[in-house]
C-alpha positions as CSV (number, residue, x, y, z in Angstrom):
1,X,226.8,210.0,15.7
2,X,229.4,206.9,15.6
3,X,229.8,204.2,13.0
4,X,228.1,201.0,14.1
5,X,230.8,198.9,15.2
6,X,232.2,197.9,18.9
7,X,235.0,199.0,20.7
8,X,236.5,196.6,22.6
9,X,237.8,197.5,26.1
10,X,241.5,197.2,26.6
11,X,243.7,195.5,29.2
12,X,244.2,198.0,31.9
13,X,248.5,197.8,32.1
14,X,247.9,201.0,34.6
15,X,246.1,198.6,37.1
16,X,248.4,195.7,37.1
17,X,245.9,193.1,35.9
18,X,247.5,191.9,33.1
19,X,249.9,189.4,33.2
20,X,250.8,185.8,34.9
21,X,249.3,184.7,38.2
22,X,246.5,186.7,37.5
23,X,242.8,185.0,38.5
24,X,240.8,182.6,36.1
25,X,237.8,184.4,34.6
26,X,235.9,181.9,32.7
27,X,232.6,182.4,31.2
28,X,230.0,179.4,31.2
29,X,227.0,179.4,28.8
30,X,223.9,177.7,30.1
31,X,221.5,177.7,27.3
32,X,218.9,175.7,29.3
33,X,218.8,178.6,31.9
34,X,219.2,181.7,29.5
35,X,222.8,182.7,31.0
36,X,225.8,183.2,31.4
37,X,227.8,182.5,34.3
38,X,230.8,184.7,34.7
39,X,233.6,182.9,37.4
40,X,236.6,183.7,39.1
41,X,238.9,181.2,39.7
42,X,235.7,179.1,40.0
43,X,233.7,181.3,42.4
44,X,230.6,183.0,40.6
45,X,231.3,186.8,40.4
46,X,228.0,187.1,38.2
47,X,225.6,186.1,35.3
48,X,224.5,187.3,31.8
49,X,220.6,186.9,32.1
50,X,218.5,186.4,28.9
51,X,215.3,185.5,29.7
52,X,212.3,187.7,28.9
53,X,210.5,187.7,31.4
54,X,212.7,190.4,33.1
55,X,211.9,192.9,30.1
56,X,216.1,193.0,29.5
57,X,219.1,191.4,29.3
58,X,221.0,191.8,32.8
59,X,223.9,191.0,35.1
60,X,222.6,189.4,38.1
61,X,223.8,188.5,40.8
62,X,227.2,190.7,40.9
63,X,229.7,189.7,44.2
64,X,232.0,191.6,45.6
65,X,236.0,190.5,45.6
66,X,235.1,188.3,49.2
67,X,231.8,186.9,47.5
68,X,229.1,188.9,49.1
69,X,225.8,189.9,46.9
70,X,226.2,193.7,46.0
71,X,223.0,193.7,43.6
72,X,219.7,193.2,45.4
73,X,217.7,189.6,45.4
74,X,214.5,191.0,45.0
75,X,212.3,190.1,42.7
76,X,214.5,187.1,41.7
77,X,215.3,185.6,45.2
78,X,213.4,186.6,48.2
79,X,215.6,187.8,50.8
80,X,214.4,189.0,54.8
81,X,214.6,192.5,55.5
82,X,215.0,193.4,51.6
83,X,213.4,196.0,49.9
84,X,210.7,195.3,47.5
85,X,210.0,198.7,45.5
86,X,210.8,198.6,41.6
87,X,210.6,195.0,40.1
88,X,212.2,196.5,37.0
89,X,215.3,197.1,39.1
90,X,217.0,194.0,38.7
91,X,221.2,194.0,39.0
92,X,222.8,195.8,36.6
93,X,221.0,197.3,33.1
94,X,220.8,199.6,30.5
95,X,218.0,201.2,28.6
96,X,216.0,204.5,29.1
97,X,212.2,206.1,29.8
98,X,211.1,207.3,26.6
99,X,211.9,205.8,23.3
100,X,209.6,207.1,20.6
101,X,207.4,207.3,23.6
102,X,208.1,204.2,25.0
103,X,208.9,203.2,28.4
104,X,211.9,200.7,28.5
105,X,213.1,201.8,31.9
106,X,210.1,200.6,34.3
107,X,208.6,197.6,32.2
108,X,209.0,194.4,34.1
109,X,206.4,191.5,34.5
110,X,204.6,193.5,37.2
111,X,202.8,195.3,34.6
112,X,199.1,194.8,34.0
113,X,198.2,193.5,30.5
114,X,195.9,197.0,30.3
115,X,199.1,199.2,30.7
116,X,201.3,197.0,28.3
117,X,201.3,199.0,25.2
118,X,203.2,201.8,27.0
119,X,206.2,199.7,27.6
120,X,209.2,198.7,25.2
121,X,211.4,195.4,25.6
122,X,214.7,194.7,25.1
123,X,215.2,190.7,23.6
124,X,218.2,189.6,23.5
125,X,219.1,187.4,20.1
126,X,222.8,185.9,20.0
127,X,225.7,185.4,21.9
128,X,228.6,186.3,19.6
129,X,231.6,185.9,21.7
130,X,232.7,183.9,24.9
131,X,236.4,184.3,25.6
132,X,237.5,183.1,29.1
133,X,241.5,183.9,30.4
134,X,244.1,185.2,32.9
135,X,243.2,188.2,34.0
136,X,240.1,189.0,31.8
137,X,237.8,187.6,29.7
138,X,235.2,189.1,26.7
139,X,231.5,188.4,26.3
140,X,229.7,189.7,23.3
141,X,226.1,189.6,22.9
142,X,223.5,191.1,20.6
143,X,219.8,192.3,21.5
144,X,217.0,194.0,20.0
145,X,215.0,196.7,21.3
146,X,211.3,196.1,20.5
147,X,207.6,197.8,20.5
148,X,205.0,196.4,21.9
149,X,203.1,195.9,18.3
150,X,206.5,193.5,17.7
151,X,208.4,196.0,15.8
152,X,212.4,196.7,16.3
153,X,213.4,200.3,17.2
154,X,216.7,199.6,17.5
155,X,219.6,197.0,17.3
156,X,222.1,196.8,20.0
157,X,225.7,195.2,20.1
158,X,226.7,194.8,23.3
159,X,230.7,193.4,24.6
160,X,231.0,192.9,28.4
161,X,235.0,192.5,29.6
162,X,235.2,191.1,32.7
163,X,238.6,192.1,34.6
164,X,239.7,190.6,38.0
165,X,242.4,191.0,40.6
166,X,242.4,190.3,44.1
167,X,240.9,193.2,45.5
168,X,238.6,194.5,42.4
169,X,236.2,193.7,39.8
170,X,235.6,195.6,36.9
171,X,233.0,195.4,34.4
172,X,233.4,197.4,31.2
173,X,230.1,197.9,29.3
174,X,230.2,199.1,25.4
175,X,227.2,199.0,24.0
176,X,226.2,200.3,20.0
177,X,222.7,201.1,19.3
178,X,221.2,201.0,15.7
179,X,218.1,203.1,14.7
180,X,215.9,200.4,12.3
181,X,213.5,201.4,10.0
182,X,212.0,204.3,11.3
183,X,214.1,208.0,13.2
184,X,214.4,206.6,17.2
185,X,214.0,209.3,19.5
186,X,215.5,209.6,22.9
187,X,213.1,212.2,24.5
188,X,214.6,213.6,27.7
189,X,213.7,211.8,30.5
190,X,215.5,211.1,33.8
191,X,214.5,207.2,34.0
192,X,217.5,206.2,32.5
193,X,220.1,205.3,31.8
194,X,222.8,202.8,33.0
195,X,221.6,202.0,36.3
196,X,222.5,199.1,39.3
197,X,220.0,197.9,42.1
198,X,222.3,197.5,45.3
199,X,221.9,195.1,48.6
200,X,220.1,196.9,51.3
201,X,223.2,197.1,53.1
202,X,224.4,199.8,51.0
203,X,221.5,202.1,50.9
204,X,221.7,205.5,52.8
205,X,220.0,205.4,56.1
206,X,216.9,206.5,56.3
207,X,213.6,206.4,59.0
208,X,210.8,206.8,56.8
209,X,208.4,203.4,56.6
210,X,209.4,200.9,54.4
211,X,207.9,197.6,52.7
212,X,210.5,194.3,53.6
213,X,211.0,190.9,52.3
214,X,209.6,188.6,54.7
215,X,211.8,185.9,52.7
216,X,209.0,183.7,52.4
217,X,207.1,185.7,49.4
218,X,205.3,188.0,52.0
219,X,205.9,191.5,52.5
220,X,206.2,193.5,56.4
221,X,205.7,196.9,56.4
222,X,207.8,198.5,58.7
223,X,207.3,201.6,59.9
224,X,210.6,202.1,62.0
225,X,213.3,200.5,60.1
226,X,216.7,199.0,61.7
227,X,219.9,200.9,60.0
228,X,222.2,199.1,61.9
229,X,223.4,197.6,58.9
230,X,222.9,200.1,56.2
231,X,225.9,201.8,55.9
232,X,226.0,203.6,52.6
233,X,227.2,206.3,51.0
234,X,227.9,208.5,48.1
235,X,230.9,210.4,47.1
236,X,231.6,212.0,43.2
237,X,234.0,212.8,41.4
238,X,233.0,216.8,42.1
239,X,233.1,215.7,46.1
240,X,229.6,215.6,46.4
241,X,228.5,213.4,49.1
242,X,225.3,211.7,50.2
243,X,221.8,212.7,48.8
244,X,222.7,215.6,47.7
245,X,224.5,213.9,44.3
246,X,220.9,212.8,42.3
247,X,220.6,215.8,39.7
248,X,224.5,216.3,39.6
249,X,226.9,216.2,36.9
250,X,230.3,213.8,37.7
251,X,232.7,211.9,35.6
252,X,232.1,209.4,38.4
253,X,230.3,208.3,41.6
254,X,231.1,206.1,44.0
255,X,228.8,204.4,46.6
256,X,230.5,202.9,49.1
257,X,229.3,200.9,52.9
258,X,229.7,197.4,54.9
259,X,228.7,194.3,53.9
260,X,229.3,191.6,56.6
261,X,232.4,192.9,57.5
262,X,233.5,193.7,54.3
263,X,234.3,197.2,53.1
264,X,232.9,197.4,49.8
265,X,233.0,200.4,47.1
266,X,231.2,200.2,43.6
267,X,232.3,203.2,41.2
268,X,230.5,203.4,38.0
269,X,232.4,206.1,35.1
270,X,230.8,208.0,32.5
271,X,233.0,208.2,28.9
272,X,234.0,211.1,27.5
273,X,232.7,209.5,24.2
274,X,228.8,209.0,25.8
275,X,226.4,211.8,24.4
276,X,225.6,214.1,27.1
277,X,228.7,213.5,29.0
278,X,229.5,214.1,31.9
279,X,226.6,212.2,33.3
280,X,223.7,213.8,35.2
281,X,223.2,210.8,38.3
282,X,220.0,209.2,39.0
283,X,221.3,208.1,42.4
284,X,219.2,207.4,44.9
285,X,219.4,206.4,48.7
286,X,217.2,203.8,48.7
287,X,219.4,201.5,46.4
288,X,219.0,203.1,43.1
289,X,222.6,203.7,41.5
290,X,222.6,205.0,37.8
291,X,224.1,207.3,35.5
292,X,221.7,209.1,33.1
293,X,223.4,211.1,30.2
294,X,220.1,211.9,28.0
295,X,218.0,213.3,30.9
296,X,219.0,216.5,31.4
297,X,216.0,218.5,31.4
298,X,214.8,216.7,34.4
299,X,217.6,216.7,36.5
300,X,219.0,219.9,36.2
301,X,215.5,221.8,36.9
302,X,215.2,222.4,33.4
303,X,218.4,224.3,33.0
304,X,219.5,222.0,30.3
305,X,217.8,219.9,28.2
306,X,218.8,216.9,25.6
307,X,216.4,215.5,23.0
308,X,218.3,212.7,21.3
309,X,218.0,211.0,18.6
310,X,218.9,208.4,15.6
311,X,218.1,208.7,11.9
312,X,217.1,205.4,10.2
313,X,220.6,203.3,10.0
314,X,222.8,206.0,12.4
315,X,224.4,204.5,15.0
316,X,225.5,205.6,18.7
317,X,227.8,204.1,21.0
318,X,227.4,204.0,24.6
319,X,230.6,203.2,27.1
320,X,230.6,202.6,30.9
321,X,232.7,201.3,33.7
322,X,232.0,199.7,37.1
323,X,235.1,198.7,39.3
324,X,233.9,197.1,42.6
325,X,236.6,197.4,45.5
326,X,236.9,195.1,48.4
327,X,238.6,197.2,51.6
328,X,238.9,201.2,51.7
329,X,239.9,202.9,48.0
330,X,241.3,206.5,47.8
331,X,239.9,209.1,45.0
332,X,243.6,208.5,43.2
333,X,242.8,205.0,43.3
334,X,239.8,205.4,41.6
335,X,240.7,208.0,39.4
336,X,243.5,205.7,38.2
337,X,241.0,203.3,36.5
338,X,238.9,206.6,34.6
339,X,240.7,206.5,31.3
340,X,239.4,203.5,29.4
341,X,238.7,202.8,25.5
């Protein structure tokens, strides 16, 4: 267990990012909308989302260094020939399948009122910090996680640094959950835990039917789908490629593919500080890109398993890293940017 405080992340000095010259990050609250817009040198690279209705606080859209959407649109903006599985899976998240026998993971506003009870929400409540810069810049947030009957499980402090260069973006995540009241537990479940919902572009290929934006609202069921623009593919830390990584344990992953011409990589990291690390990956082909620490039981066949939890007042601190290259990146490169506070 960890002390309930934040730990900011630091400048990376290793990267060259610090310093003059550097890009404008500047962070723009719009209360009106319930966001935060996060731009570099004036371009949008993403947004803080508050608003309930998506169950959680997220990061949507996120660009890539040349501008292009690596997150999904779906079910915020309809897009032609997108995917529309999972309305939960919405940019970039965290939260996780069974608190105290809740489902945070799946709830979205796709649930049926009958079915509502068996789904937690996450609210956010205050933006404590807004720091724009050279280089970098700091949002700090705070959110509670709730029951359906209203009552808080836990209380999260989240800080989101925001690091730019010309050919990467990197979005350190440091999160510090609370127990309330009442002992939280974290039964094992592999619905978890910090996840991102990519572009259809940088799925895996795959024939088997599929259900498409029409980008009107309507939905095409296609039964042979056209690849000739999904290019992705995974590659860990233990050189693990492809499919084969979901159920695996890595420090990192990295999916990487084509986006309009632009090679893109995203690389999400595990902390060494982050119960259960390294990371089992809940990394799918069809878009699905998370790292799951707590669900061990069900990705590793039931070889391991990890039943967390928080007494009333005990604290946990959860700490995660996703750089997102523009053109081709070597494993040094990436293993370059793995240590971080």
């Amino acid at each position: 267990m960890k002390p309930s405080f934040l730990i900011l992340p630091l400048f990376f000095m290793s990267c060259g990012i610090a310093g003059q010259g550097q890009p404008s990050v500047t962070l723009e609250s719009d209360g009106k909308e319930k966001k935060v817009d996060i731009l570099i040198d004036g371009q949008l690279f993403t947004s803080y989302r508050f608003d309930d209705q998506r169950k959680k606080p997220v990061l949507w859209p996120v660009l890539s260094p040349e501008g292009h959407e690596i997150t999904r649109s779906y079910p915020l903006k309809a897009k032609a020939g997108e995917r529309v599985d999972h309305p939960h899976h919405v940019g970039i998240w965290l939260n996780y399948g069974d608190v105290n026998g809740l489902d945070f993971w799946n709830n979205s506003d796709a649930i049926k009122p009958e079915r509502a009870a068996h789904y937690g929400s996450i609210h956010h409540q205050k933006l404590t910090k807004l720091k724009s810069g050279k280089g970098q810049g700091t949002l700090s947030v705070t959110a509670v996680w709730k029951a359906p009957a209203g009552n808080t499980l836990l209380d999260e402090a989240t800080t989101y640094t925001f690091t730019a260069k010309e050919q990467v973006r990197i979005i350190d995540r440091t999160t510090t959950l609370t127990a309330g009241a009442d002992t939280v537990h974290f039964t094992d479940n592999k619905e978890g835990m910090f996840g991102i919902r990519v572009a259809r572009e940088l799925e895996l290929p795959n024939d088997k039917a599929i259900k498409l934006s029409d980008g009107k609202g309507g939905i095409v069921e296609v039964e042979k789908p056209d690849n000739s623009k999904v290019t992705g593919d995974y590659l860990s830390s233990e050189n693990i490629t492809g499919e084969e990584v979901w159920g695996t344990r890595a420090k990192w992953m990295k999916l990487f593919g084509e986006i309009e011409g632009e090679p893109v990589a995203i690389v999400i990291y595990d902390h060494p500080d982050n119960v259960g690390y390294p990371t089992y990956w809940h990394a799918r082909g069809y878009g699905l890109f998370a790292a799951n620490t707590l669900g061990q039981k069900a990705m590793s066949k039931g070889e391991n398993e990890l039943n967390f939890k928080l007494d009333p007042g005990q604290s946990t601190t959860f700490k995660y890293r996703v750089a997102i290259f523009s053109g081709k990146v070597t494993k040094e490169e990436i293993e370059s940017l793995a240590t971080f506070n």
